[in-house]
N, C-alpha and C positions, 0 to 999 in steps of 0.2 A: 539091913541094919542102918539106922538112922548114924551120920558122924556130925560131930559138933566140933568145930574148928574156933576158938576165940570167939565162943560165946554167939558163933554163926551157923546155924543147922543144914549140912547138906541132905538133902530129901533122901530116904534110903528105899527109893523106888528102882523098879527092871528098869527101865528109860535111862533113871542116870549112871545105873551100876554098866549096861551097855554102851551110853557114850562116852562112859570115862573109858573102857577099858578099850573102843574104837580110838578113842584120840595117843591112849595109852601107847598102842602100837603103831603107830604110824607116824606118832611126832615126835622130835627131837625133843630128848627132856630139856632145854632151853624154850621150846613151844610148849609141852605140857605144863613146865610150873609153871611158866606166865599166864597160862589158860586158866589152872586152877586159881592162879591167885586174885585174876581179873574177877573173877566170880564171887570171891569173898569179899575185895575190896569195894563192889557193886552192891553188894549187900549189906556192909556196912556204913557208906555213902548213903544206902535209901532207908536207913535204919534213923541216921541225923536226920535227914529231911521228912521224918514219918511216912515216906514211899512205901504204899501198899504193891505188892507185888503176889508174880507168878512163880517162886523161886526154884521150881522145876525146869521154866520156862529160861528165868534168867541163868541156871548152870548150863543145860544142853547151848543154849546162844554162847556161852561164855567159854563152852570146851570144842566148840565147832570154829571158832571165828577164826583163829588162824589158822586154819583146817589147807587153804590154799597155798600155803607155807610148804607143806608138807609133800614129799615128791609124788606119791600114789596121787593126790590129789588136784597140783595143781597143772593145770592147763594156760595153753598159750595166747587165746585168744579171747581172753577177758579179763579183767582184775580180780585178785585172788580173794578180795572180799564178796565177790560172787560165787568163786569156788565152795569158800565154804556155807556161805549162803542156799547155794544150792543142794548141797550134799545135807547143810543139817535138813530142808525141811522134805527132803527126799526119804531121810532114816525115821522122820516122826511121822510122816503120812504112812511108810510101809508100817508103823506101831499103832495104828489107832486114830492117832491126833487128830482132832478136826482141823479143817484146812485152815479155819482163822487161825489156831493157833500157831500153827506151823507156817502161816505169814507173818506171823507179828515175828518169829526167830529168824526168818528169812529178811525183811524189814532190818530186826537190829544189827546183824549181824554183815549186810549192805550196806550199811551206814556208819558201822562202828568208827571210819575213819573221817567222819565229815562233820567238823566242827559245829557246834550247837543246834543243828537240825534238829539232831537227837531228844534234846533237850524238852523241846516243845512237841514231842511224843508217845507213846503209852510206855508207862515206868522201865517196862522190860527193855526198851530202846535206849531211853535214857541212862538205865543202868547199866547195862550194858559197857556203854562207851563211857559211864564215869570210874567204870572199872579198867578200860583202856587206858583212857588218859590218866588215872593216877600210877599205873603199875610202866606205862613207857616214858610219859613226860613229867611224872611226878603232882599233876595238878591234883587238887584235893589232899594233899601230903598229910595238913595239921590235921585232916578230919580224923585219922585214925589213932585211936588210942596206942599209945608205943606198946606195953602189955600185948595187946590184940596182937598187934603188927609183929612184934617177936613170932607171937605162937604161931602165925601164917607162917613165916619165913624160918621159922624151924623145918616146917614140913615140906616148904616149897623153896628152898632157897634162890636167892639171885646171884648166883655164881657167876661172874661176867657175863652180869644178861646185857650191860647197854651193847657192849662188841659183838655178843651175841644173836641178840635178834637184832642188829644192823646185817651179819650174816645172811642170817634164816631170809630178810628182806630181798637183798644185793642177789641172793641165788634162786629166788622166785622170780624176780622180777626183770631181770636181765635179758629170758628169753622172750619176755614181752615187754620190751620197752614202749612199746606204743600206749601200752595204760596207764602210763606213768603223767601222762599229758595233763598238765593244769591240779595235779595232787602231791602230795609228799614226797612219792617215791623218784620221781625226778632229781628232789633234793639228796637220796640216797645213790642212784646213779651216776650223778654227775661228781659224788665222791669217791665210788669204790669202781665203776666200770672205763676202764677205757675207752675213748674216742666217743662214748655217748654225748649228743650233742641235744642239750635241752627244748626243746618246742615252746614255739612262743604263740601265745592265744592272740594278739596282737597281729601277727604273720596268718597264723590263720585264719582271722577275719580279714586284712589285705585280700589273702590269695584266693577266698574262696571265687568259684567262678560266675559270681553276677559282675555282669559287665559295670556296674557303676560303682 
């Protein structure tokens, strides 16, 4: 059954009623409504800009992306945007997908944290991550009609998400500090974990070992 959220249709296909109900269980409802809500504020972002889209394509990207947040999910020895990168385009190739499209989810959903790359993308990337950056850092805020944005946040509310997913972040990322190197989550470490000591990309062009 097809749902309509402020006037935004979430596809009432097996694929998305399956990834909701995967993300459903396994994430913190402070990660599933940020998820869902990423997905509607992407959609209404590409709604202003007339962005043609896959918007199957952009909810599963959108319900997977902090999939690496999530403890079943994430692992030590990568950044957790590849965790769920990898797990989303894992659950669409065992559904069918063809492989391009289950790289374009894998693509947005690797990128979701790297400033304007995105941008210059195919829609589902781009949207993606302007669904991120408005529901974490608030960019894109005026785009959304207040109306609209009530009725999301009825359903999805933000119940101390900034402290929250600072949280969600601080206890993914802890036990891999190493991926922190040269991205945000350094700036999340260097506030919540003790004794982490920031890497400097400067140090490591110094140290690396060519002798000149």
């Amino acid at each position: 059954m097809t749902e309509i959220i402020a006037d935004v249709e979430v596809p009432g296909t097996e694929l998305v009623r399956e990834a909701t109900e995967l993300v459903r269980n396994v994430a913190s409802p402070v990660v599933f409504h940020h998820c869902r809500r990423v997905y509607f504020w992407g959609s209404m972002r590409a709604r202003r800009r007339d962005m043609q889209h896959d918007a199957e394509l952009l909810y599963v990207g959108a319900l997977f992306h902090d999939l690496g947040l999530t403890d079943r999910y994430a692992r030590t020895d990568q950044r957790f945007e590849i965790d769920g990168a990898d797990e989303a385009r894992r659950f669409l190739l065992e559904r069918g997908t063809a492989e391009d499209r289950a790289r374009l989810v894998w693509e947005a959903i690797a990128l979701h944290t790297t400033p304007e790359i995105p941008w210059h993308m195919a829609p589902e990337i781009a949207l993606l991550t302007a669904g991120v950056e408005l529901d974490v850092l608030g960019i894109g805020y005026d785009e959304i009609p207040e109306a609209q944005g009530e009725a999301v946040l009825a359903l999805h509310p933000r119940s101390d998400f900034k402290n929250g997913i600072l949280r969600e972040f601080t206890h993914s990322v802890a036990p891999r500090p190493q991926t922190a190197f040269c991205n945000f989550k350094a700036d999340i470490l260097e506030r919540f974990m003790p004794g982490f000591v920031r890497a400097d990309f400067v140090d490591a062009v110094m140290e690396s070992p060519w002798a000149e």
